[in-house]
C-alpha positions in Angstrom: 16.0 7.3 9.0 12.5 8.2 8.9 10.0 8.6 6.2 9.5 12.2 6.3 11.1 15.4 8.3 8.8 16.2 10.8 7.3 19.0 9.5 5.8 17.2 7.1 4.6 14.4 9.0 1.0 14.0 9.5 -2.2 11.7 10.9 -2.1 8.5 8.4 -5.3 6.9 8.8 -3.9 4.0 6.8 -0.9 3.5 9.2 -2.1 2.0 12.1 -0.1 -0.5 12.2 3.2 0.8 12.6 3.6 0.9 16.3 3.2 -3.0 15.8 5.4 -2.4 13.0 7.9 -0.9 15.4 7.6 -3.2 17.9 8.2 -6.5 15.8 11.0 -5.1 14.2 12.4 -4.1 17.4 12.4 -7.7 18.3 14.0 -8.5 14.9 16.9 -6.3 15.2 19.5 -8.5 16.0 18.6 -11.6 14.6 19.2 -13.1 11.6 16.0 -12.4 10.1 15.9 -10.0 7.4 13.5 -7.6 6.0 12.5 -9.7 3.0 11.6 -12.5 5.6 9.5 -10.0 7.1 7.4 -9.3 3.6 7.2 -12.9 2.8 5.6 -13.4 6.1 2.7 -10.5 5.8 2.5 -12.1 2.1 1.4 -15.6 4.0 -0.4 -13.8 6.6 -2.5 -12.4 3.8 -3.3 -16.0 2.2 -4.3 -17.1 5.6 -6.6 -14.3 5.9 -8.0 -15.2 2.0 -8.3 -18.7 3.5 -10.6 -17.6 6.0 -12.8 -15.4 3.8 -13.3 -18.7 1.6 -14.2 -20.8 4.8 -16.8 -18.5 6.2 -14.1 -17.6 9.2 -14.8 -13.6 8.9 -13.5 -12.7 12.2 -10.4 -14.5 11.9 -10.0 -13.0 8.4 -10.5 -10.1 9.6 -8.0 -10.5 12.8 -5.3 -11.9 9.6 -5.5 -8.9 7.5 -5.1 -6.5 10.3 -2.1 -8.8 11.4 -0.8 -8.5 8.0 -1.1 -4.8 7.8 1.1 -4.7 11.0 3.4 -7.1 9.7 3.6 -5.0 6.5 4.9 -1.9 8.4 7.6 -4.5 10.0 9.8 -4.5 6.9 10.4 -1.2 6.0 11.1 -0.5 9.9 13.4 -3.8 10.4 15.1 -2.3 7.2 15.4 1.4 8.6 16.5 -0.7 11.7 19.5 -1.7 10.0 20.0 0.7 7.6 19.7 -1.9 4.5 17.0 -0.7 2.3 16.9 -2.0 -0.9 14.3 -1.6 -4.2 14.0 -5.8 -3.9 12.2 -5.5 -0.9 10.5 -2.3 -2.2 9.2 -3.8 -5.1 8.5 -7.2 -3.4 6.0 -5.4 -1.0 4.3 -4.5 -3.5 3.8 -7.1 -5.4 2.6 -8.9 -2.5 -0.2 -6.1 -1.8 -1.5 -6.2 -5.6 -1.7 -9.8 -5.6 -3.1 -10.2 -2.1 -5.8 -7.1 -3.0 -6.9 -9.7 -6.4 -7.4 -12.5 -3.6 -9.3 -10.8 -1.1 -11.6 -9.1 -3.5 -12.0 -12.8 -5.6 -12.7 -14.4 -2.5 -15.5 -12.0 -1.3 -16.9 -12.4 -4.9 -16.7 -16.6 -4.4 -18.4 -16.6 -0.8 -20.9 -13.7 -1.9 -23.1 -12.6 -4.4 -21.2 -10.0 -6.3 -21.0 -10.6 -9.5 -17.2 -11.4 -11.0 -17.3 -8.0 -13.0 -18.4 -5.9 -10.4 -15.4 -7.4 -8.3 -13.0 -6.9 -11.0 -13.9 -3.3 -11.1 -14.0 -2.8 -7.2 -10.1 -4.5 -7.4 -9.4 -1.7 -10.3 -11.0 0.8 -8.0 -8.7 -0.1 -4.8 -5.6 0.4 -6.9 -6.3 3.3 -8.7 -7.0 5.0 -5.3 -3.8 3.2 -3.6 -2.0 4.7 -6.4 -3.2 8.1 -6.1 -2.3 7.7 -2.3 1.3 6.4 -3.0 1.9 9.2 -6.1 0.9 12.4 -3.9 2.4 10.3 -0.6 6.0 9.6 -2.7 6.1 13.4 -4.1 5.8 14.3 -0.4 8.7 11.6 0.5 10.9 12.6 -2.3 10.4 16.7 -1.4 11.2 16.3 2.4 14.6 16.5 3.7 16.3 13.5 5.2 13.1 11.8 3.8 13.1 7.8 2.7 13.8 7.9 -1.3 13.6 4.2 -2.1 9.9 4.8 -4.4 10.7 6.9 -6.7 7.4 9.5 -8.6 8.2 8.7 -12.0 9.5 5.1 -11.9 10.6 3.7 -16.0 13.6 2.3 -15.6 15.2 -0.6 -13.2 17.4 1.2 -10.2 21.0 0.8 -9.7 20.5 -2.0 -7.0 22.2 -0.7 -3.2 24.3 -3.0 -1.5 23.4 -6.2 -0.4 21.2 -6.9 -2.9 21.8 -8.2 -6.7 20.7 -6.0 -10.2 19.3 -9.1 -11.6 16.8 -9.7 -8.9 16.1 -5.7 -9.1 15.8 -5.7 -12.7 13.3 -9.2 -12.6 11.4 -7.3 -9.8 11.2 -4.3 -11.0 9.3 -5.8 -14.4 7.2 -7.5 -12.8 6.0 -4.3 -11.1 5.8 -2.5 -14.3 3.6 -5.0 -15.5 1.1 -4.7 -12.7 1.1 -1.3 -11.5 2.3 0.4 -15.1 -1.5 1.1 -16.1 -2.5 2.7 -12.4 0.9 4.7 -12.7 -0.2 6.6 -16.0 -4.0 7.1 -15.1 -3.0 8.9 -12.2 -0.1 10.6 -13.6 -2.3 11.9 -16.8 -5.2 12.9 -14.0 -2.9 15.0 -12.3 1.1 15.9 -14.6 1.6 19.0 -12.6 1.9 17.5 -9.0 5.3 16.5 -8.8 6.1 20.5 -9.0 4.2 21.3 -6.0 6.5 22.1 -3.1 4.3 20.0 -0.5 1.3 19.2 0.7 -0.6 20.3 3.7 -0.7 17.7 6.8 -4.5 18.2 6.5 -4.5 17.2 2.4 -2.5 13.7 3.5 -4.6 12.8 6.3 -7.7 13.2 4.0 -5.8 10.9 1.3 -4.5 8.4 3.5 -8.0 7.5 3.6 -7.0 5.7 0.2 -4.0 4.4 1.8 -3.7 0.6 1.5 -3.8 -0.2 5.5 -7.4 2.2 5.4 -8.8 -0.1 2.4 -8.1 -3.0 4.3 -9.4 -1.9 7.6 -13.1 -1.3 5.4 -12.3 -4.7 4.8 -11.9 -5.8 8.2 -15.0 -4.0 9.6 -17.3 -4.6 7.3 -16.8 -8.5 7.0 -17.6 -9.6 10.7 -20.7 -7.6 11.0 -22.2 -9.7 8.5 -21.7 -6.8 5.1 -19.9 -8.7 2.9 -22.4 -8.2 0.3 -21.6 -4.4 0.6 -18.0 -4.4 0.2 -17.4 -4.3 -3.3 -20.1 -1.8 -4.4 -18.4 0.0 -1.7 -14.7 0.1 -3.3 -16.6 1.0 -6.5 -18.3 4.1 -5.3 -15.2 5.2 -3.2 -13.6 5.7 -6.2 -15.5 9.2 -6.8 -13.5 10.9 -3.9 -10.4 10.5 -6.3 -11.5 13.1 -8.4 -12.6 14.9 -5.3 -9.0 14.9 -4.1 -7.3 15.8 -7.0 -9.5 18.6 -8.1 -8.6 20.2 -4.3 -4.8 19.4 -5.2 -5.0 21.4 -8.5 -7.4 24.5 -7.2 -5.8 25.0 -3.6 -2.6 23.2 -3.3 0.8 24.8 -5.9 
């Protein structure tokens, strides 16, 4: 089962790291591991990569968060692999990325001299764009036929769990996601309430918004702190922020 039906596939700048993706999960297939093993492992990766920020070890960190963004793609493809999907791993993803985002961008701020406000700001600025990305990127999913429908647009109650997995863990997950990406949800949602009506989007509209995708953010991340611009990185995120409005005002004027 793929993401989308491929006509509405299209260049995902933030996806770079699925053919690793692939290839792990390939590897995985017929083992024991599942794909909940698989998040917990990007989720280390991730404080490994933090780790190195702190220690002054850019390139590695910046070798760990692309690792992790490969790693990432590994557990929705080990899933697909063998056909379990399920909203704990969905949700645990997730929660993983939020939490991981908070700890790179506090680490920068500890090991630079960005002030902790202007880091807070630059973390709320990475999520709001995420979740523009992932709103306009799960219409998409939910529209196309034969599509993945595990992330749902409008997302305000706990799902019905699928087999293999139990509706108490669902429900406790699904809280806890509330609670942390609730806030982003309605911003975006009050920015633009007419979206989810829109038959689909142009391949051309979701290559220019994957530039907000997660795996994008994080390879800014990557470039920027080896070649000595740390100090640039959260001003950056900040700033970036303004193409959000960019992209939703061509959603609403070209796109029905």
């Amino acid at each position: 089962m793929s993401k989308l039906a491929v006509q509405d596939k299209f260049l995902d700048l933030s996806d770079y790291g699925r053919s690793f993706g692939k290839f792990f999960a390939l590897q995985l297939k017929n083992t024991s591991f599942t794909p909940i093993h698989v998040t917990l492992l990007f989720g280390f990766t991730g404080i490994v990569a933090i780790y190195s920020i702190l220690e002054g070890y850019y390139y590695w960190s910046a070798f760990f968060i692309l690792l992790k963004s490969g790693i990432d793609a590994a557990d929705g493809e080990l899933a697909r692999l063998k056909k379990t999907p399920s909203y704990s791993g969905r949700y645990l993803d997730s929660i993983f990325d939020i939490f991981l985002n908070f700890g790179f961008l506090t680490a920068i701020c500890y090991v630079s001299n960005t002030t902790v406000w202007l880091s807070f700001l630059a973390f709320l600025s990475i999520q709001l764009q995420g979740t523009l990305y992932n709103y306009y990127y799960v219409i998409l999913r939910t529209k196309s036929v034969g599509g993945d429908a595990t992330s749902k647009i409008f997302e305000y109650k706990s799902p019905k769990a699928l087999p293999g997995e139990k509706q108490e863990v669902v429900n406790f997950l699904f809280k806890i996601y509330s609670i942390v990406y609730g806030g982003f949800d309605k911003i975006i949602h009050f920015l633009d309430k007419e979206a989810y009506k829109v038959k689909t989007f142009p391949n051309w509209f979701m290559t220019l918004l994957s530039a907000y995708g997660l795996g994008f953010q994080l390879l800014i991340i990557a470039i920027m702190l080896p070649i000595g611009w740390i100090e640039y990185i959260v001003p950056f995120f900040v700033i970036y922020t303004v193409f959000t409005f960019v992209l939703i005002g061509i959603r609403k004027k070209y796109i029905a």
